[in-house]
VEXMI-403833 format. One record per atom (N, C-alpha, C): residue in three letters; x, y, z. Coordinates in steps of 0.2 Angstrom, whole numbers, plus 5000, padded with zeros to 4 digits. Example, Ala and Ser with C-alpha at 12.3 -4.5 7.8 and 13.67 -1.06 7.14 Angstrom:
<nodes>
ALA506649725039 ALA506249785039 ALA506649845039 SER506449895035 SER506849955036 SER506450005039 
</nodes>
This chain:
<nodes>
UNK492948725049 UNK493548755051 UNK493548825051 UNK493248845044 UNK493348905044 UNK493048965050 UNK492248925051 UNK491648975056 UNK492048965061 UNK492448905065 UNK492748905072 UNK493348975071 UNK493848985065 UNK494149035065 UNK493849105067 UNK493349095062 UNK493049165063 UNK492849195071 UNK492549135075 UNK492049125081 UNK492949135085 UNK493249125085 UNK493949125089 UNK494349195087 UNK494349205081 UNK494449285079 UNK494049315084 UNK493249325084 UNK492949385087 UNK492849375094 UNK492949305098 UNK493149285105 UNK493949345106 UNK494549325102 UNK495049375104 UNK494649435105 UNK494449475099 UNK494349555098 UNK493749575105 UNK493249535108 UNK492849535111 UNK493149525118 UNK493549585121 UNK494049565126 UNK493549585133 UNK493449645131 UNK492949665140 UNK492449645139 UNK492149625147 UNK491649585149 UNK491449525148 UNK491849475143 UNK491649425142 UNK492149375145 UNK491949305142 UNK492549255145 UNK492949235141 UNK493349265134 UNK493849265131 UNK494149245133 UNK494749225134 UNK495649235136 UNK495849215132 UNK496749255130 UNK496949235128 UNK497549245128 UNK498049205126 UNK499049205127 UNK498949215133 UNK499249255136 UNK499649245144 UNK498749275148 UNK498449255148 UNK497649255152 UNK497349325155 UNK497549365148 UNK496949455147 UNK496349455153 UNK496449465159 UNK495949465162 UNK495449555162 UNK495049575161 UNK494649645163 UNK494049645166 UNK494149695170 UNK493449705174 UNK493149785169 UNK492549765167 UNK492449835164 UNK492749845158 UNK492949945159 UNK493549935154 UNK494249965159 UNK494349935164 UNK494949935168 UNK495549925163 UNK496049935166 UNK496549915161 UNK496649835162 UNK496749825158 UNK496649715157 UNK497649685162 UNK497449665165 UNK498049625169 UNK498349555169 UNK498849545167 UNK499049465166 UNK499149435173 UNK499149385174 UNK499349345180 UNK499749355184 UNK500349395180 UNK500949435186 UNK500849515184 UNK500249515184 UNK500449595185 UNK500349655180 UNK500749615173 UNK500849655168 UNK500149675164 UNK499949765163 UNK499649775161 UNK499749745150 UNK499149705148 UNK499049695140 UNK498949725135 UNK499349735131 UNK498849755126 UNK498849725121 UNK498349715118 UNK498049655112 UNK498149685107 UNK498249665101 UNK498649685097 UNK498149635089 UNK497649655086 UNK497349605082 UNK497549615075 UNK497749575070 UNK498149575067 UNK497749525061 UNK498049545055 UNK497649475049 UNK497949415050 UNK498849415050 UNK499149365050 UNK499649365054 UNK499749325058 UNK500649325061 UNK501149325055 UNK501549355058 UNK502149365051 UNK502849365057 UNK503249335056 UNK504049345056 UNK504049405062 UNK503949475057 UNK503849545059 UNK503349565068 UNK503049525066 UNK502649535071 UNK502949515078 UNK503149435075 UNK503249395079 UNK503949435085 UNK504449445079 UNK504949475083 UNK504949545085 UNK504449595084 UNK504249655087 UNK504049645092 UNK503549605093 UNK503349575101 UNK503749555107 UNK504049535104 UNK504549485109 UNK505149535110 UNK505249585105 UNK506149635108 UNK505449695112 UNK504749725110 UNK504549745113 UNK504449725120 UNK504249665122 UNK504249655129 UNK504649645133 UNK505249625130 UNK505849625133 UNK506149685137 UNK506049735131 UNK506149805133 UNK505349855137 UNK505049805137 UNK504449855144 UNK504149785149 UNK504749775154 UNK504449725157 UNK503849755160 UNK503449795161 UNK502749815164 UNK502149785162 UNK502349795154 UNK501649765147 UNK501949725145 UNK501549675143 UNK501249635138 UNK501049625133 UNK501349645128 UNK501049645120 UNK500649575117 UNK500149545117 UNK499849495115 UNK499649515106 UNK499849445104 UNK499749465098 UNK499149395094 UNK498649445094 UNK498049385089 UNK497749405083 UNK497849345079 UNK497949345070 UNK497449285070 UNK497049345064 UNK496349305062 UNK496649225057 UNK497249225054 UNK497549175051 UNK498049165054 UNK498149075055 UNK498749045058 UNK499249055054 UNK499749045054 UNK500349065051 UNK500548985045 UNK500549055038 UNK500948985035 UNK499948975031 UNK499348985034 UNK498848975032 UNK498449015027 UNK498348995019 UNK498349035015 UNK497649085016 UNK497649125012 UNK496849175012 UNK496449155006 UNK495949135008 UNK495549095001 UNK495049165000 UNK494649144997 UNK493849184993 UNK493449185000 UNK493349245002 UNK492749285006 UNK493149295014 UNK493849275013 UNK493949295020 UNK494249335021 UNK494449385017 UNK494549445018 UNK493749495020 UNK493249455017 UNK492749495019 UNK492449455028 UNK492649405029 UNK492549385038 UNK492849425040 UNK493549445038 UNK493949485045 UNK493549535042 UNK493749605038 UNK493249645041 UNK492749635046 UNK492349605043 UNK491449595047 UNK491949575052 UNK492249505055 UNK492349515063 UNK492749565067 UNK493049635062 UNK493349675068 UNK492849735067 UNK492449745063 UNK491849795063 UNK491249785068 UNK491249695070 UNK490849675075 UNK491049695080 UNK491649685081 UNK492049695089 UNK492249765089 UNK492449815085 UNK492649875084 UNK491749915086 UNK491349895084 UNK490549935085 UNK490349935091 UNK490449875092 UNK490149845101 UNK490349875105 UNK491249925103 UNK491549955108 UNK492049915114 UNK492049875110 UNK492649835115 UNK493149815109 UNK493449765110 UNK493849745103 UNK494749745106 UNK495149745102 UNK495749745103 UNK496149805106 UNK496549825108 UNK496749905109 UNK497249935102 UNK497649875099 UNK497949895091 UNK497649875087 UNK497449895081 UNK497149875077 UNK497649865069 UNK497549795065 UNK498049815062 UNK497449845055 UNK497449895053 UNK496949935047 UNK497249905041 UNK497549875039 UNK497849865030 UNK497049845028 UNK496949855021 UNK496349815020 UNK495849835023 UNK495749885028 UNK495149905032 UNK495149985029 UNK494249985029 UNK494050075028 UNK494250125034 UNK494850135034 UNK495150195040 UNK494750245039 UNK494550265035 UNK494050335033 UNK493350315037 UNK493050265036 UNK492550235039 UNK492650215046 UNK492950215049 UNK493050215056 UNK493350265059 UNK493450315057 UNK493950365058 UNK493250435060 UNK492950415055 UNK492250465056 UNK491650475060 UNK491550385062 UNK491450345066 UNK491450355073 UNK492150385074 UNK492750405080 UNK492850345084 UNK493150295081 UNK493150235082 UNK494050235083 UNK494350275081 UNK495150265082 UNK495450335084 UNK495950305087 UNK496150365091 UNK496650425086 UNK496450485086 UNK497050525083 UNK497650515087 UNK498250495083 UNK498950495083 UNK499350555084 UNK499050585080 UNK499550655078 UNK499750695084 UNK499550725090 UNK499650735097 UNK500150685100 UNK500150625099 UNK500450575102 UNK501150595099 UNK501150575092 UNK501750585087 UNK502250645089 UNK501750715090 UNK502150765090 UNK502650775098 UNK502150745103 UNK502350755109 UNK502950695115 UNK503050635107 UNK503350605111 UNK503950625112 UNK504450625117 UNK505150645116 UNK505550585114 UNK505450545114 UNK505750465113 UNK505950455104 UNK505550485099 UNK505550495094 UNK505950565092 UNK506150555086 UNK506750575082 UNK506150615077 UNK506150685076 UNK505550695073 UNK505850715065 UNK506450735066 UNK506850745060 UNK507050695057 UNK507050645061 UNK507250565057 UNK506750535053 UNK506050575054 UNK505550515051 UNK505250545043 UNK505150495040 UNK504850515034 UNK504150545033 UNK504150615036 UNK503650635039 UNK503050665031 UNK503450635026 UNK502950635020 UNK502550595018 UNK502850515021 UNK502150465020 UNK501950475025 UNK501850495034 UNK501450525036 UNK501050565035 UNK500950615033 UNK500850665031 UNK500150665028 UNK500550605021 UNK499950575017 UNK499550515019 UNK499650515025 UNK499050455027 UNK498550515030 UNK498650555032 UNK498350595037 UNK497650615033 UNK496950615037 UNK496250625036 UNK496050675039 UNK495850745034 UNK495450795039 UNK495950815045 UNK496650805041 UNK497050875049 UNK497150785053 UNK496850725054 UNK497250685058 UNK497450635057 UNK497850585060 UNK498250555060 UNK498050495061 UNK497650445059 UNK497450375062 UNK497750305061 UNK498150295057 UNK498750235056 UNK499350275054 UNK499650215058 UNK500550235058 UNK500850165054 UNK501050165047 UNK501250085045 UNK501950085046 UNK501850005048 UNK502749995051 UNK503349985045 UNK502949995037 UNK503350025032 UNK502950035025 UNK503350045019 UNK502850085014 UNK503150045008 UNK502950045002 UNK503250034998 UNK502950094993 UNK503350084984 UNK503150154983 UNK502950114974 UNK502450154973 UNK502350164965 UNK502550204959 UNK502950174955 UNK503250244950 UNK503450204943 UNK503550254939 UNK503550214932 UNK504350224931 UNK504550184925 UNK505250144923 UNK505050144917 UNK505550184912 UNK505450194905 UNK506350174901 UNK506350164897 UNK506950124893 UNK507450204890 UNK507750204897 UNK508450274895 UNK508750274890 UNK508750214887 UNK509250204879 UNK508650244873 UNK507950254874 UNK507750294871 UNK507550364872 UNK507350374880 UNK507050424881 UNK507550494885 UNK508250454883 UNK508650504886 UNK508950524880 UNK508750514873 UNK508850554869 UNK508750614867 UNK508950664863 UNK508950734864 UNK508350754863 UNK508050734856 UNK507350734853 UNK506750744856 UNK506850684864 UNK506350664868 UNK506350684874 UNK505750744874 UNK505650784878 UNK505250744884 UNK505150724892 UNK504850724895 UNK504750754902 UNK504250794903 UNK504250814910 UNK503650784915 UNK504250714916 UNK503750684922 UNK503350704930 UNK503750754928 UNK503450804937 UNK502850824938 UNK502650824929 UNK501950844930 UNK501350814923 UNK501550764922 UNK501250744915 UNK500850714918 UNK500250684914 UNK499850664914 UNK499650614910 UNK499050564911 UNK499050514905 UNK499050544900 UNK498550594898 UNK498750604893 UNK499150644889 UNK499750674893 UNK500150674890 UNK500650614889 UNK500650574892 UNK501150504891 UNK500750484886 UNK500250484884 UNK499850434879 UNK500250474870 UNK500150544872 UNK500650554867 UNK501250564866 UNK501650554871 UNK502150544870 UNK502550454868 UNK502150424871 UNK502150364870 UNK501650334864 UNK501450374860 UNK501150364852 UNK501750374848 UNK501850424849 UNK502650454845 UNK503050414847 UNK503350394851 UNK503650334852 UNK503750264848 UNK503350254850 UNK502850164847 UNK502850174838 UNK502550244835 UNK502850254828 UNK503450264827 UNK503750254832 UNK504650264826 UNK504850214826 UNK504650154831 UNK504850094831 UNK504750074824 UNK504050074821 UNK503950014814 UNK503549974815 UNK503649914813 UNK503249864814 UNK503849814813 UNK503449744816 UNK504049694813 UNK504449674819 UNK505049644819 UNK505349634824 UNK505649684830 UNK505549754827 UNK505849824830 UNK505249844834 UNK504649794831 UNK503949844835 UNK504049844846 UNK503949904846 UNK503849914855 UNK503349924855 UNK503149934863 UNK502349954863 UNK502549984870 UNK502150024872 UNK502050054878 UNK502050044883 UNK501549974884 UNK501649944889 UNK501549894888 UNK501449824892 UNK501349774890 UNK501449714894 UNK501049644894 UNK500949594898 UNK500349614902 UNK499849654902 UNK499549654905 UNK498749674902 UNK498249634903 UNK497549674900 UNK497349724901 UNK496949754899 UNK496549814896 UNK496349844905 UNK495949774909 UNK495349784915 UNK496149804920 UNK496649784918 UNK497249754923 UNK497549864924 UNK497549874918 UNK497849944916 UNK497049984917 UNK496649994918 UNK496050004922 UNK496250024929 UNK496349964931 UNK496249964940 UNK496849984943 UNK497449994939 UNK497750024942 UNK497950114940 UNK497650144934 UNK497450194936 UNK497250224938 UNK496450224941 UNK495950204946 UNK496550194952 UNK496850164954 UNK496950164958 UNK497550214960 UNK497850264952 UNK498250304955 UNK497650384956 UNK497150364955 UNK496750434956 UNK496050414958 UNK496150354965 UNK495650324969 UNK495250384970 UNK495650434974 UNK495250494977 UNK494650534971 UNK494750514966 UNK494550574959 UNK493850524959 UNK493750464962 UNK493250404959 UNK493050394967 UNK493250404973 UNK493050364979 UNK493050414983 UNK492450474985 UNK492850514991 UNK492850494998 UNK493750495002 UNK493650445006 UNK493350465011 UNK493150515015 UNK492750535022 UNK492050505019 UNK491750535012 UNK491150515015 UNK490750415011 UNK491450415007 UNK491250335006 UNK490750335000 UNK490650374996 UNK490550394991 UNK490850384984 UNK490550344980 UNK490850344973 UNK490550384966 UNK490850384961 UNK490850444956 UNK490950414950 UNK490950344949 UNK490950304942 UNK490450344936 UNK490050354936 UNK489450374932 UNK489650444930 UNK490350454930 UNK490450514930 UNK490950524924 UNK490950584918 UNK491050574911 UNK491750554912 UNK492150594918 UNK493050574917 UNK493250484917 UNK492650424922 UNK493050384922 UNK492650344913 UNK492050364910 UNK491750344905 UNK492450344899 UNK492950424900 UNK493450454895 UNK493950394898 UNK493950384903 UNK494650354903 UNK494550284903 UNK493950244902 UNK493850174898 UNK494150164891 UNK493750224889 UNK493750244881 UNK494550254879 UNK495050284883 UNK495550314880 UNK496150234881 UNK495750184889 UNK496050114887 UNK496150064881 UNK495450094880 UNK495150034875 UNK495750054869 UNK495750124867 UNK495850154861 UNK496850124861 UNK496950144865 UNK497550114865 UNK497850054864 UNK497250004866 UNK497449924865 UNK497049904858 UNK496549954856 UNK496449944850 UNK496949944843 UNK497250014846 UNK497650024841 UNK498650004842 UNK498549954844 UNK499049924846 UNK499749954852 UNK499550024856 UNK499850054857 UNK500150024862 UNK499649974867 UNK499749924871 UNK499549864869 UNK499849804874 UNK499749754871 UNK499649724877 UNK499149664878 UNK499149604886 UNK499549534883 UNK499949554878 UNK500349484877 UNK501049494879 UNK501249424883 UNK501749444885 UNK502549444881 UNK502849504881 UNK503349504876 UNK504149514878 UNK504649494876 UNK505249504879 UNK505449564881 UNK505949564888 UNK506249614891 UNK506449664886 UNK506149724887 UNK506449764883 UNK505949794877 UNK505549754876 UNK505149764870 UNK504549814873 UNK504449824878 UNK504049894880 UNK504449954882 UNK504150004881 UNK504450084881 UNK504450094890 UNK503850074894 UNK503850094900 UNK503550034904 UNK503450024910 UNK503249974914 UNK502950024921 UNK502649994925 UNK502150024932 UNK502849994936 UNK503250014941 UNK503749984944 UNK503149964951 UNK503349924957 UNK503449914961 UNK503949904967 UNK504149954971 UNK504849964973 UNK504449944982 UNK504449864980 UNK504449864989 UNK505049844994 UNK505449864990 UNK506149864994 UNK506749904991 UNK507349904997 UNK507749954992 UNK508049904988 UNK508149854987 UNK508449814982 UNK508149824974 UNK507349814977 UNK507049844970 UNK507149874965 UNK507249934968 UNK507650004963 UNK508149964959 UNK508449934960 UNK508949894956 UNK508849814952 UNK508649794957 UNK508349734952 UNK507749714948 UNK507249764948 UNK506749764944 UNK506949804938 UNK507049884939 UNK507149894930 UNK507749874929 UNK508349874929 UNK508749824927 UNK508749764923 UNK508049714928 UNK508049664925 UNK507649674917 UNK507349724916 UNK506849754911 UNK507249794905 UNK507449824907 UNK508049884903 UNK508649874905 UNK509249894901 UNK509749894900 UNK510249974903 UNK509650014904 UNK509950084906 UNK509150114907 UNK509050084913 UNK508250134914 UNK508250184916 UNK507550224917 UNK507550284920 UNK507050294923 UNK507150314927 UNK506650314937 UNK506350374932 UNK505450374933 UNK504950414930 UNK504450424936 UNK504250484938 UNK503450484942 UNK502850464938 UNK502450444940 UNK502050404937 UNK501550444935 UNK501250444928 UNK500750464926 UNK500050484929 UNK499650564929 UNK499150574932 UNK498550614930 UNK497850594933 UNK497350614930 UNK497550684927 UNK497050744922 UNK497150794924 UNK496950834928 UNK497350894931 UNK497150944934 UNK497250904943 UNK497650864943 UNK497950834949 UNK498550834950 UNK498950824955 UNK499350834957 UNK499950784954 UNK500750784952 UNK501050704952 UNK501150694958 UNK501850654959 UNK501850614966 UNK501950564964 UNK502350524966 UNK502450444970 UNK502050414972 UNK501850364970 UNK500950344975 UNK501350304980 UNK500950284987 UNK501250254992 UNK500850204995 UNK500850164996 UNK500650094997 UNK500950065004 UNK500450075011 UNK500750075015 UNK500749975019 UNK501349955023 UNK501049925023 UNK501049915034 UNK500849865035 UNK500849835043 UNK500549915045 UNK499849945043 UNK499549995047 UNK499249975052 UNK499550015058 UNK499150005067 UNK498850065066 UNK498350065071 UNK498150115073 UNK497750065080 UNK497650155086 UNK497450125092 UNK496550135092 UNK496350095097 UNK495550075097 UNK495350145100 UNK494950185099 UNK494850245103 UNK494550235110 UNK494150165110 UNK493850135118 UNK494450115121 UNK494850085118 UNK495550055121 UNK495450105131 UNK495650045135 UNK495750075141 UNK496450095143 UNK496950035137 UNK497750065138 UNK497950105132 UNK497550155131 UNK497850185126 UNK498650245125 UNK498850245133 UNK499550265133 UNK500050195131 UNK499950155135 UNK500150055134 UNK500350065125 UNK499550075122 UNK499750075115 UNK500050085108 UNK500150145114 UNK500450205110 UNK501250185110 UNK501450175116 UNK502150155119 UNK502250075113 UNK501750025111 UNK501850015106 UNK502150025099 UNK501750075097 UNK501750105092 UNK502650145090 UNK502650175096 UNK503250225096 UNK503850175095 UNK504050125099 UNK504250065099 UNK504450055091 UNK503950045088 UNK504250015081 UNK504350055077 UNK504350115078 UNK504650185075 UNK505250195077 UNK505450175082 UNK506150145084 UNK506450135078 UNK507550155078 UNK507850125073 UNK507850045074 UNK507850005082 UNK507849945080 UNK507249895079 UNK506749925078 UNK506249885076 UNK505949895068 UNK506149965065 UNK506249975061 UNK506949955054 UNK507249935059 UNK508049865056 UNK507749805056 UNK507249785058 UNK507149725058 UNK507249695052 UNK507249625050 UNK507649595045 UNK506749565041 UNK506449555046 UNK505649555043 UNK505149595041 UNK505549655044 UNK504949695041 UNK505049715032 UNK504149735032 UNK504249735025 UNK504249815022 UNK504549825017 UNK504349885014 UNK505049935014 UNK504749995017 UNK505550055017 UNK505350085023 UNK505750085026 UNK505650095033 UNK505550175036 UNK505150195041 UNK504850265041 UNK505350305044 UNK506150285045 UNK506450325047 UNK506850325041 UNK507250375039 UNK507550405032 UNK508350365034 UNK508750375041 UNK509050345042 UNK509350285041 UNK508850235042 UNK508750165041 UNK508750155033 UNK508650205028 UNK508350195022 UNK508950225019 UNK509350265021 UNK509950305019 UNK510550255018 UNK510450225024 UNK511050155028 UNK511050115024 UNK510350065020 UNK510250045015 UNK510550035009 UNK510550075006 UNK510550125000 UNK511150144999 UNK511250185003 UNK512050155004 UNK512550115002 UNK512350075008 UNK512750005006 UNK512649974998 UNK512149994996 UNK511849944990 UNK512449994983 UNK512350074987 UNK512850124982 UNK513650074981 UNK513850084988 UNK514750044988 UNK514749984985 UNK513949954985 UNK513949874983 UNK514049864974 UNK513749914971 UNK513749934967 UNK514449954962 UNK514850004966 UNK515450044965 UNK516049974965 UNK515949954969 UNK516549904968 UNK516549824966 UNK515849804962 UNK515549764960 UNK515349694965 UNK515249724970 UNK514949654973 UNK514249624972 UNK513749684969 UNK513149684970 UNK512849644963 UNK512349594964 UNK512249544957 UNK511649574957 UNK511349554952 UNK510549534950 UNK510549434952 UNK509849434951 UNK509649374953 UNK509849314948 UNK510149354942 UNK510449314937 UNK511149294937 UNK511349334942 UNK511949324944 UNK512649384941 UNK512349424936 UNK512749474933 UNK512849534938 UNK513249564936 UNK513349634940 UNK513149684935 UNK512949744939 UNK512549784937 UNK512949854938 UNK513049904933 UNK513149954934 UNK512750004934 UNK512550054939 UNK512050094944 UNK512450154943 UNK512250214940 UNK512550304941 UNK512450314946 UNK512750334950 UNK512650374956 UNK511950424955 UNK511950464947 UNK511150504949 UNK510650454948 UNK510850404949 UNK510250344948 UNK509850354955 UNK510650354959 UNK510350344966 UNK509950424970 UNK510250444967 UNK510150524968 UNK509550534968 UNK509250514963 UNK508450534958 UNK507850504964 UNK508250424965 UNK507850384967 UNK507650404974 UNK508150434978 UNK508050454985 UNK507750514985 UNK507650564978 UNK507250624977 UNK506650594981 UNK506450544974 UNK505550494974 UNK505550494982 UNK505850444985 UNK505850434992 UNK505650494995 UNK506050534997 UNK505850595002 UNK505150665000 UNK505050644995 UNK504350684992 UNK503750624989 UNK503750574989 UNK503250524988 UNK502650574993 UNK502050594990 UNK501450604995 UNK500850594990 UNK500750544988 UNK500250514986 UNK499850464987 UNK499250474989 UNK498950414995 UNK498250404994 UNK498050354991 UNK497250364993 UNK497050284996 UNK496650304999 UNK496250225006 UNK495950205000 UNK496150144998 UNK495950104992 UNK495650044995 UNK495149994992 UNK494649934995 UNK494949894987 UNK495049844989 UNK495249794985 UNK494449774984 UNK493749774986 UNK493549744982 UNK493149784978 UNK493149864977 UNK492949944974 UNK493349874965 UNK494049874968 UNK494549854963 UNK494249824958 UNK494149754963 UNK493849694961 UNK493249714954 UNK492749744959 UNK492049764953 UNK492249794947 UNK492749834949 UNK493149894942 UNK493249824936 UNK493749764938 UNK494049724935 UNK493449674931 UNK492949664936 UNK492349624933 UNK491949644927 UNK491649714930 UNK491149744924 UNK491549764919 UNK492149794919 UNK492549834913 UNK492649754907 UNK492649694909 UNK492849664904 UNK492449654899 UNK491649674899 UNK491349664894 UNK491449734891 UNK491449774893 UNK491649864889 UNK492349844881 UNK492949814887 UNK493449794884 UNK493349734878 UNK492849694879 UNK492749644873 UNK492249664868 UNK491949734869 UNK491349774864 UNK490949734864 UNK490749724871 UNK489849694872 UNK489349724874 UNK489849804877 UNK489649824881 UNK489849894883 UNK489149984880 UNK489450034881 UNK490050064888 UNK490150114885 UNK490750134891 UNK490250164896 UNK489650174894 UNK489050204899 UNK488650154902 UNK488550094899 UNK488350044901 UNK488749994910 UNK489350014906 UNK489849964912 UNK489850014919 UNK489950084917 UNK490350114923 UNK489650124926 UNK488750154925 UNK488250134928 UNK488350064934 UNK488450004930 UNK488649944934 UNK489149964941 UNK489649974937 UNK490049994943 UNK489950024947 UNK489650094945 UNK489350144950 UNK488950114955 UNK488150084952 UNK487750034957 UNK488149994963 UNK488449964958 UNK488849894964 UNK489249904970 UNK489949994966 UNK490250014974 UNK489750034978 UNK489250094975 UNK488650114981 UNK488350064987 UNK488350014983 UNK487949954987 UNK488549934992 UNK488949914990 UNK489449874993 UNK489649954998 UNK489850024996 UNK490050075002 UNK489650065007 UNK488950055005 UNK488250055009 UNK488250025013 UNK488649945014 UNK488349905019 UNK488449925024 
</nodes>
């Protein structure tokens, strides 16, 4: 079942010249523009998975251009879970089809090296397109997560939304007068001591807090690594830097923390950690995550290497970008812009925060008045009191979030495997990160 997937995946992407078809019968001569049965020019659209989102962008998208054709092909049927080694098939079947020069004209990139095809010149720069449409709203757009996708001056995926990374600390402690902190620019190590000091006033006993907590050692690894991707993986040339003393220092300063019980991977009651890693994929999140953690939280930017920037980190998600051989790559585009639209951007399935500030403000809003006159629960069903500079703060994050780096989940993966013998002291800090070093080189290499 699964080789017929994969063989039917690169049948879709393998559109010119061949005897593909697919949905409404993709005909091409060459690389002519492809023609449906009645006329309408196609454009193929290859995707990991059908989603809701997808499904209904298509359908109000063709409604609205009777000329095109939007076909949409997903290497996974819907509803059909992702096991072990298929994230690495689809790769490999749009690298096959993307190389050949033929392939789809949208590409959905999440999970794909955009740096590596982007260098390639395998995708089209965006950023011309962006600035020259008149159809778009240029002052409407969240031109910060843009901004931050952008490679070498260009633009090569436009995601159909974003969600955002930031830290959540317990306001009943850290808005006291005593406790100094300036999130705008700190860094792990200084949150390491400020959250030393912290954790010592506690005690021990049933007063004891920790730092952070429910999570191992490899776990808190890969996601700081993953907030200073760029400082370990450069993205143009695909290049790793493991074997290098800052990430050896930053094994060592994990260890030392879970040593000395600053952190903890056991799991402990709400509230018993001073800070948590938030994950805001939606606006509701801002409210139902730390809430549900803290009783008075406080919206914090998230901790960062030294001698780098803070920020919001930005987790994009549904990235299109156009095929650079594409034949309809006006067609494409007219996709693209389409969902950067307020009404494909309202869509009730898309995921994330939507790229226009508008749509995000409308939100948020509501959730403000929902709030104020207590209609608004949590999932326990309590109502929640919310400060207005709650919401204030959190729309700051939003409109300056520009932290971004093209991340590989399996760079991740190798970090999470070798680091667990480091963490169990079976194994030096110079020992593991050699490993690692080896294994990304290998795995960038293929």
């Amino acid at each position: 079942m699964r080789k017929r997937l994969e063989l039917v995946f690169i049948c879709l992407l393998l559109t010119a010249g061949t005897a593909c078809q697919a949905g409404g019968g993709r005909e091409t001569v060459g690389r002519e523009k492809p023609k449906s049965k009645d006329g309408k020019t196609i454009v193929a659209l290859s995707v990991k998975e059908q989603t809701a989102y997808y499904e209904a962008a298509a359908k109000k998208f063709n409604e609205k251009h009777p000329d095109i054709e939007l076909q949409i092909h997903s290497f996974k049927p819907p509803g059909e879970k992702w096991g072990g080694g298929d994230m690495e098939k689809y790769a490999k079947a749009t690298n096959t089809a993307v190389l050949s020069g033929s392939g789809a004209d949208l590409l959905e990139m999440t999970d794909l090296p955009v740096g590596a095809y982007a260098n390639k010149k395998l995708l089209l720069n965006l950023n011309d397109m962006l600035e020259q449409d008149p159809s778009l709203n240029k002052s409407d757009l969240q031109t910060n997560i843009l901004d931050a996708l952008k490679m070498n001056g260009g633009l090569y995926t436009i995601p159909g939304g974003f969600m955002l990374r930031a830290f959540v600390g317990d306001g009943n402690v850290l808005n006291k007068p005593d406790v100094k902190i300036d999130d705008a620019g700190w860094s792990w190590n200084e949150f390491e001591d400020t959250a030393r000091k912290l954790v010592q006033k506690t005690g021990s006993g049933k007063d004891r807090r920790y730092a952070l907590a429910d999570d191992p050692p490899e776990v808190i690894l890969q996601e700081w690594v993953a907030d200073s991707y760029g400082e370990f993986i450069d993205r143009a040339s695909r290049k790793a830097s493991f074997d290098s003393p800052a990430f050896t220092a930053l094994l060592r300063q994990i260890k030392q923390l879970y040593d000395e019980k600053m952190m903890t991977s056991e799991p402990i009651d709400n509230g018993k950690q001073l800070f948590y890693s938030a994950r805001f994929m939606s606006p509701e999140d801002i409210i139902n995550e730390p809430y549900r953690v803290f009783t008075n939280p406080r919206l914090l930017q998230k901790p960062h290497p030294e001698g780098s920037s803070g920020g919001i980190r930005i987790i994009p998600f549904s990235e299109l970008a156009i095929q650079a051989n594409s034949p309809v790559k006006e067609e494409a585009w007219e996709v693209i812009a389409f969902l950067l639209s307020e009404e494909a951007q309202s869509l009730p399935d898309r995921e994330g925060f939507a790229l226009l500030k508008s749509v995000n403000e409308k939100r948020l809003g509501e959730m403000q008045k929902q709030v104020r006159n207590g209609s608004y629960k949590l999932s326990t069903g309590q109502t929640v009191k919310v400060p207005d500079d709650y919401f204030a703060r959190f729309k700051q994050f939003l409109n300056t979030a520009d932290r971004y780096s093209e991340m590989d989940v399996k760079v991740l993966s190798i970090i999470y495997e070798e680091s667990e013998a480091f963490f169990a002291g079976q194994k030096s800090a110079e020992a593991v990160a050699k490993l690692i070093q080896n294994r990304t080189t290998t795995y960038l290499n293929e």
